[in-house]
TIKOLNU-677084 format. One line per field, with one value per residue (C-alpha): x, y, z. Coordinates in nm, 3 decimals. Layout:
u [X,...];
v [Y,...];
w [Z,...];
end
This chain:
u [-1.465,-1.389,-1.078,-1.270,-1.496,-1.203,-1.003,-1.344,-1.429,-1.020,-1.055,-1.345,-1.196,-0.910,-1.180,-1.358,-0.984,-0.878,-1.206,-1.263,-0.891,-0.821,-0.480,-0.320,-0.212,0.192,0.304,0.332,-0.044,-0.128,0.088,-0.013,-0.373,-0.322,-0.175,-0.487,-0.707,-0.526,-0.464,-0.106,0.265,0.416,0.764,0.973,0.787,0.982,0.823,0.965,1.293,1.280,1.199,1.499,1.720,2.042,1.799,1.658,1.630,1.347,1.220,1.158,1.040,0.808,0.699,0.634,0.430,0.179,0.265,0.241,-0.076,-0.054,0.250,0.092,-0.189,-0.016,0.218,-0.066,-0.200,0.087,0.448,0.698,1.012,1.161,1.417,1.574,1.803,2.102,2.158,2.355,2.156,1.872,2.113,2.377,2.306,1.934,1.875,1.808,1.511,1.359,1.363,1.264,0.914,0.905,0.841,0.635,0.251,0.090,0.307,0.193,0.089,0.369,0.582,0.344,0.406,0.741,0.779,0.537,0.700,0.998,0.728,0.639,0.345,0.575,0.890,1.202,1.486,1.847,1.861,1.447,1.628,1.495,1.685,1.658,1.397,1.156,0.816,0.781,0.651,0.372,0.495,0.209,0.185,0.030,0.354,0.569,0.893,1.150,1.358,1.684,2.030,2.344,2.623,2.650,2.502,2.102,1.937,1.589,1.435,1.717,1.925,1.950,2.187,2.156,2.429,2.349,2.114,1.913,2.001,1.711,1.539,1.191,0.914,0.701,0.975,1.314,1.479,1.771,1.985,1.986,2.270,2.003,1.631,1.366,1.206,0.837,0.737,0.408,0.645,0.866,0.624,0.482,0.800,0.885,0.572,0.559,0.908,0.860,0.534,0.502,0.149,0.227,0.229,0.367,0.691,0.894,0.722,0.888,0.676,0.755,1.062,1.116,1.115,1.259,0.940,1.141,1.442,1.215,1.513,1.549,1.621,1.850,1.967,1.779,1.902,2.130,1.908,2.023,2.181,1.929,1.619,1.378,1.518,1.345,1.096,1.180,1.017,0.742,0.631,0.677,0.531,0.145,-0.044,-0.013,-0.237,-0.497,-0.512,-0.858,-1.030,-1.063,-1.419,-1.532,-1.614,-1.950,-2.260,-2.128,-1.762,-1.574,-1.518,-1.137,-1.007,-0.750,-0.605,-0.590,-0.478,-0.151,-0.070,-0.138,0.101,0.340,0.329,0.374,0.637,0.829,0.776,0.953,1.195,1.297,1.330,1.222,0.843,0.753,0.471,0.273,0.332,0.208,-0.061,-0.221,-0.189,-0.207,-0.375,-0.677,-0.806,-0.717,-0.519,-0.812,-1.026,-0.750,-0.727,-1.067,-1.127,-0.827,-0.945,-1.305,-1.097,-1.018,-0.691,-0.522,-0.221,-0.034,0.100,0.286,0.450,0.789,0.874,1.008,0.679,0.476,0.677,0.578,0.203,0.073,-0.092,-0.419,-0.406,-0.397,-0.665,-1.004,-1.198,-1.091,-0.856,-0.532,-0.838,-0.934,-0.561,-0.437,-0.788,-0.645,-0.360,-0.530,-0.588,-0.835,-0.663,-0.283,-0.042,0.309,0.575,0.572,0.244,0.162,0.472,0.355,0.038,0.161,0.387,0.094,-0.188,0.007,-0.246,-0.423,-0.636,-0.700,-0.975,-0.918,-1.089,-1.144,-1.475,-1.525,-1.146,-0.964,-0.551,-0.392,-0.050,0.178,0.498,0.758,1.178,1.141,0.938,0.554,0.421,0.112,-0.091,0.018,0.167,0.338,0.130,0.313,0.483,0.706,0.693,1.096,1.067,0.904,0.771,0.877,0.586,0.434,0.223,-0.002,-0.275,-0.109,0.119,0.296,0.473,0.693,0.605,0.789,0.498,0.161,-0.116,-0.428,-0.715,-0.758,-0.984,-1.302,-1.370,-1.645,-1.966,-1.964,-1.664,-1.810,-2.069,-1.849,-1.710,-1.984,-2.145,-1.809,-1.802,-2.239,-2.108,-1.811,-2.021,-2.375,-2.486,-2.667,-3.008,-3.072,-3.432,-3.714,-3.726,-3.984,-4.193,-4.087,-4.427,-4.451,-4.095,-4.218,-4.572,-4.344,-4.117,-4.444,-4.559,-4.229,-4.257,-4.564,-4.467,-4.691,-4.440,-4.430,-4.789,-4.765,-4.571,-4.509,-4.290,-4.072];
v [-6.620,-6.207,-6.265,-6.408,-6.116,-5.860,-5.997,-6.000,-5.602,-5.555,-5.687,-5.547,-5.206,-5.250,-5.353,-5.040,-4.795,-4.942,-4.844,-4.532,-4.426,-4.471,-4.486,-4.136,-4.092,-4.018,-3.685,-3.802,-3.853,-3.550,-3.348,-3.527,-3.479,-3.084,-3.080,-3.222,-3.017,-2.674,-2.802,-2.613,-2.749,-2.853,-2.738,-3.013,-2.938,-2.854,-2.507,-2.371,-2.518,-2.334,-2.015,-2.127,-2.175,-2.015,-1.934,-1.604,-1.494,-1.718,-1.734,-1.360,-1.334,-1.584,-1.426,-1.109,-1.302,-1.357,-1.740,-1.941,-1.986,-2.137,-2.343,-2.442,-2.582,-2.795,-2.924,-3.069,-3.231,-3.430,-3.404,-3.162,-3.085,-2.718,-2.652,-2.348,-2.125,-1.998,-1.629,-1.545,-1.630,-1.380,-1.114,-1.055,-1.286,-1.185,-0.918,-0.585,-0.497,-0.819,-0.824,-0.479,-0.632,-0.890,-0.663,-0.406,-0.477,-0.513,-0.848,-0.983,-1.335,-1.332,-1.367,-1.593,-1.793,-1.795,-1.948,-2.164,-2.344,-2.443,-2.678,-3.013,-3.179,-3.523,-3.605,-3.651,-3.749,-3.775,-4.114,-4.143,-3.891,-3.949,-4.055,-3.875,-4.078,-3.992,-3.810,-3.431,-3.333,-3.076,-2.781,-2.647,-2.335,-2.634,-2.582,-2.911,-2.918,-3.187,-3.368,-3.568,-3.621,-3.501,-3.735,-3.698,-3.402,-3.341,-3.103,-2.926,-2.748,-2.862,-2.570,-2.536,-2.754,-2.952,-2.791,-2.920,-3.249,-3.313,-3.004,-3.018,-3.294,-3.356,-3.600,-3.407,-3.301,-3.221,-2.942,-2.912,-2.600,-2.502,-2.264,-2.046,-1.973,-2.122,-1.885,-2.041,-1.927,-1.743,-1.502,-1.431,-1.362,-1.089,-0.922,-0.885,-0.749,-0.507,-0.386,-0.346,-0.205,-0.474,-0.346,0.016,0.052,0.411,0.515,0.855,1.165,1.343,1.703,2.062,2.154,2.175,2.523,2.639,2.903,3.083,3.179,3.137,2.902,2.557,2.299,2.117,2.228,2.117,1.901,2.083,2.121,1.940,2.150,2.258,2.287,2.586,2.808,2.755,2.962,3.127,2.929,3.120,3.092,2.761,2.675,2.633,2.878,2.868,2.710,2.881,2.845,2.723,2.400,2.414,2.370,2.039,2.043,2.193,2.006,2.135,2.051,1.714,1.492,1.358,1.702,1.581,1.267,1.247,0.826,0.915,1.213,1.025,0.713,0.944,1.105,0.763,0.671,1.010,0.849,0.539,0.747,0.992,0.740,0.696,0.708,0.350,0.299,0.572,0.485,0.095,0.179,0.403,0.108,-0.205,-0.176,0.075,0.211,0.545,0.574,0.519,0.757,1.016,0.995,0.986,1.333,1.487,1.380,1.576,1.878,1.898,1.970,1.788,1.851,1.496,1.486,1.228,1.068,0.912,0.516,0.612,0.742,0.521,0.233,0.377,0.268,0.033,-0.310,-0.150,0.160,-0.003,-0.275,-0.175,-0.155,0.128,0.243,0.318,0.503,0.721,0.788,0.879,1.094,1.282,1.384,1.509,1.859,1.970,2.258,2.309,2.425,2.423,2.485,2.853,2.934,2.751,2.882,3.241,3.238,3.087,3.333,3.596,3.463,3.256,2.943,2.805,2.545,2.335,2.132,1.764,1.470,1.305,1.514,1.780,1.745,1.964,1.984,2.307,2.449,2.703,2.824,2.679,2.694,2.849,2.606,2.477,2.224,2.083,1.938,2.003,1.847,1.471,1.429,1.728,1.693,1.919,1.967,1.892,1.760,2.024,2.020,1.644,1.629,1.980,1.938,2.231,2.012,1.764,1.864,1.632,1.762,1.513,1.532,1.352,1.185,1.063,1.307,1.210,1.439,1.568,1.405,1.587,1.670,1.484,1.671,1.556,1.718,2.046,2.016,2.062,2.326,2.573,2.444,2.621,2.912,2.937,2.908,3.169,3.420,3.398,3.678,3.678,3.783,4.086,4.097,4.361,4.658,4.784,5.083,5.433,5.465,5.107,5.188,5.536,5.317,5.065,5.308,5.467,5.116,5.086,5.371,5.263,4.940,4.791,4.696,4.307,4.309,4.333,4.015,4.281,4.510,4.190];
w [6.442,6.366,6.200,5.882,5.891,5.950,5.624,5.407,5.511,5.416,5.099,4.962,5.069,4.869,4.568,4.618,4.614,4.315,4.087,4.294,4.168,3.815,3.630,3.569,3.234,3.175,3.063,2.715,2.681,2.854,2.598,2.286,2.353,2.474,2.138,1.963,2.127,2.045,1.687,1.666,1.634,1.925,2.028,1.845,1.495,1.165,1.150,1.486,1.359,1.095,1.283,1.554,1.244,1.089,0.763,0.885,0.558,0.501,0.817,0.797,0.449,0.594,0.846,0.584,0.420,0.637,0.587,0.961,0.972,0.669,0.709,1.052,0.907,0.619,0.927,1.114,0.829,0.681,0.716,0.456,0.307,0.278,0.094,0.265,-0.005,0.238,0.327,0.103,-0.191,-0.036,0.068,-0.199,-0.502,-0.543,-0.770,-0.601,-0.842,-0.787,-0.385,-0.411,-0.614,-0.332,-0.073,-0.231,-0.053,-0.333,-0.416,-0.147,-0.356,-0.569,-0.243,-0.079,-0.417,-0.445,-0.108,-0.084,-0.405,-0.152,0.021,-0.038,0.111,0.220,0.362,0.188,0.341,0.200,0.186,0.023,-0.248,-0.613,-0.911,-1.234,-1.369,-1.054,-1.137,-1.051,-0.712,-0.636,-0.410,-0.170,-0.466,-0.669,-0.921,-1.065,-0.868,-0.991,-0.785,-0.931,-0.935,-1.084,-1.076,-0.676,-0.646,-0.551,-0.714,-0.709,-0.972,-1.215,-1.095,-0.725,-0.569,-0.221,0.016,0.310,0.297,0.654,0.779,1.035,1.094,1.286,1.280,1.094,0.812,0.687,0.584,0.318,0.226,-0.090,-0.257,-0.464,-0.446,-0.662,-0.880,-1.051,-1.377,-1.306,-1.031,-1.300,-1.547,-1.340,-1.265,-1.635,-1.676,-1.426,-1.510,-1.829,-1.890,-2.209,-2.220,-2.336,-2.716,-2.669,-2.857,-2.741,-2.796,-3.080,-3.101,-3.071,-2.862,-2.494,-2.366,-2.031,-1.935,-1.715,-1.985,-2.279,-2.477,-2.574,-2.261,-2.547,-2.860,-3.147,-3.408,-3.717,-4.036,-4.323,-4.641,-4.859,-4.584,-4.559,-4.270,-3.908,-3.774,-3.432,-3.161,-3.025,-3.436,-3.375,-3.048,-2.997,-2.838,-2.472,-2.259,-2.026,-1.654,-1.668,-1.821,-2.224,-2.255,-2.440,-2.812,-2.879,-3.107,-3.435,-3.395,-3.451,-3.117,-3.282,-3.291,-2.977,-3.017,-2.577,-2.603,-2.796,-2.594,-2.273,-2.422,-2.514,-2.134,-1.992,-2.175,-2.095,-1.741,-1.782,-2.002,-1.720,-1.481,-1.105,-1.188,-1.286,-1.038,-1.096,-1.515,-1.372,-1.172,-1.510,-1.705,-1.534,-1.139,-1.307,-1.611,-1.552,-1.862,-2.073,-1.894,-1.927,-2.277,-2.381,-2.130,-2.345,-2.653,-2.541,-2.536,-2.131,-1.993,-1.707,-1.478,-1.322,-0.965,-1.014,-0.682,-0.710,-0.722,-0.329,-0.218,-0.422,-0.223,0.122,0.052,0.290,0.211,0.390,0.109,-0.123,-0.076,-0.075,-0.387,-0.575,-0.348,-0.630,-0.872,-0.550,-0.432,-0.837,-0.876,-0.585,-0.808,-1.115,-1.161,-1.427,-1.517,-1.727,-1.466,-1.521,-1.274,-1.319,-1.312,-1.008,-0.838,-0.920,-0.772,-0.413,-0.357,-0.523,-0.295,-0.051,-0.047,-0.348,-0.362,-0.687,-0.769,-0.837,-1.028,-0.637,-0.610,-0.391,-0.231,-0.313,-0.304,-0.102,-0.250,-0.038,-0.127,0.082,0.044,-0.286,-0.400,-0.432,-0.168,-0.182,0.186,0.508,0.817,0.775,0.417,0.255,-0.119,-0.238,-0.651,-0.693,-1.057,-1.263,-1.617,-1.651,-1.941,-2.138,-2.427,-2.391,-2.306,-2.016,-1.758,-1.527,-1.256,-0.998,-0.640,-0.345,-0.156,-0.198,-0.122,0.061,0.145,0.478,0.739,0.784,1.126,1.314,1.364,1.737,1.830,1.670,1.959,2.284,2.146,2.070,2.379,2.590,2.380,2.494,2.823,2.808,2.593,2.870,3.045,3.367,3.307,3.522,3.721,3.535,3.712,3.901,3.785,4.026,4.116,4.256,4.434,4.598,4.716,4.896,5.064,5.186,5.340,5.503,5.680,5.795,5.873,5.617,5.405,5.458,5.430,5.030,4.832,4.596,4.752,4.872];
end
């Protein structure tokens, strides 16, 4: 009569166990759903191959770029295909001038750009390979990329040529080596430009002789004079009158504003830039990151005078991406290195070693720039953001100076009003004298020692 019972209880035990405890999910699950939730690539995607890979060259211009988060977010929405250009072709067949624009900071897009056109948004496997008929694919840098082939060879771009198809496969893309890198248009079109300055109208300078200050004489030997030619004037009949040390003052009411013509002097500057060689930033950054060029010509052509630090392409390269990009930030570092005043290399170096430290105003109002003389020569700042002037006279027209410095100058930090406070507080403390009690009138001292003697003398607060 129990053992019915018994085996009904048992049962509806096991009933109860089996909805109380639920399923658990395999490890599969529990890893494809961790991956949802984070939203990143998992271990096994394309990009960390690509990171793991033998192409370090890309993987670390890549990474220079600023790129993952990008790349990680294009992975997660649909699959891709990289074409990876080997080492080589980054390391020894690339030109020097034009990996050198790559890295520069403030090409950041351009390299963003050009590798970014090595991406297509779909996977493409060897075998899924276009024939030369096939439409043109769109790279994740939104540029035409055409796929076809060449006999038996693949090709990309119509010049780079598959090496090594399916190099790395994954199931969210493929990867094929490439023997050269893939250059678009628009990336090209900037690096003429910025090489070649295509915006300058300028042609070389072709005025009054060069003259060494120091020996008075002609840097290089002027040209013969044909037969028959009036006979040369000596050259300080020739020369204009020298400059002053101080600002020419601007024209006044009753005098015409065109007497200086400031844009061609400051084109014909510029191009003595590019002519000398080693200075094509600073000549770019006048021309084609600001409108300083403009400005400086139109304060020449008011009759003002202006002396150029101009930095190096080496120290002009040492800028940092976080220099360079706030608003206004190349006007504010080149008004730093304008002096309203004609200086040449003499002058200045005459009155550091006269008065030790000078300090020259600048167009970056109220800084002002501190010279010294230092190893026979004139350096301007102090500490770690110190220039020495190792290229003198590059450009003397009596009206603009440029003189070639070896670093960027930046004006010194002011010093925090709070930490003034401390300070001045310890020196209070050092400097304080104890403040001595009045004393007492002699009168009111003979009285007491009277009461004393007495014995009266705690009767009175006074005497205490």
């Amino acid at each position: 009569m129990d053992s019915p019972i018994y085996g009904l209880v048992f049962l509806l035990f096991i009933l109860i166990s089996a909805t109380a405890s639920p399923a658990l999910p395999d490890k599969s699950t529990i890893s494809a759903s961790a991956a949802a939730s984070t939203g990143g690539v998992n271990s096994n995607s394309v990009l960390v191959a690509l990171l793991d890979s033998h192409y370090t060259e890309l993987a670390e211009l890549v990474e220079k770029a600023l790129l993952l988060q990008t790349l990680e977010d294009a992975v997660g929405r649909h699959n891709v295909t990289i074409f990876a250009p080997k080492n080589e072709a980054l390391e020894r067949d690339l030109d020097p001038e034009f990996k050198r624009f790559l890295l520069e900071p403030r090409n950041l897009r351009s390299l963003q750009k050009l590798l970014l056109h090595h991406i297509i948004p779909s996977k493409i496997g060897s075998h899924q390979w276009p024939q030369s008929d096939a439409p043109h694919f769109v790279s994740l840098s939104s540029d035409d990329l055409h796929l076809h082939c060449k006999g038996e060879d693949k090709m990309v771009g119509g010049l780079a040529r598959v090496i090594h198809a399916d190099a790395i496969v994954r199931p969210d893309g493929v990867i094929h080596g490439i023997e050269r890198l893939l250059v678009p248009r628009s990336v090209q079109e900037d690096f003429n430009r910025r090489r070649s300055l295509s915006s300058i109208s300028a042609v070389k300078p072709e005025g009054a002789p060069e003259v060494d200050p120091r020996t008075h004489r002609l840097k290089k030997p002027a040209p013969p004079a044909p037969a028959g030619s009036p006979p040369a004037l000596p050259i300080f009949d020739a020369m204009a009158p020298g400059p002053s040390l101080a600002p020419a003052p601007a024209p006044g009411p009753g005098r015409g504003h065109k007497h200086f013509d400031g844009e061609s002097q400051v084109k014909d500057f510029i191009q003595t830039l590019i002519l000398y060689g080693g200075y094509n930033e600073m000549a770019d950054i006048l021309v084609n990151l600001t409108s300083l060029a403009t400005e400086m010509g139109r304060l020449v052509s008011e009759g003002y005078v202006l002396t150029v630090l101009a930095p190096n392409d080496e120290a002009m390269a040492r800028l940092t991406t976080d220099q360079l990009s706030e608003p206004g930030a190349p006007e504010q570092i080149m008004y730093y290195h304008l002096i309203p005043e004609y200086q040449t290399e003499e002058s200045m170096y005459n009155a550091v070693r006269r008065f030790g430290k000078v300090r020259y105003d600048t167009l970056r109002v109220p800084h002002k720039v501190v010279a010294r003389e230092a190893d026979g020569s004139v350096k301007f700042g102090s500490g770690e953001g110190s220039a020495y002037l190792f290229d003198p006279d590059i450009y003397t027209d009596g009206r603009i100076s440029v003189q070639g410095i070896d670093a960027v100058l930046f004006p010194p930090d002011a010093e925090p009003p709070s930490a003034a406070v401390p300070a001045a507080a310890k020196v209070v403390a050092q400097r304080k004298v104890a403040v001595k009690p009045p004393r007492r009138g002699k009168l009111l001292e003979v009285a007491c020692r009277m009461l004393s003697a007495f014995g009266q003398h705690s009767r009175f607060t006074t005497c205490h």
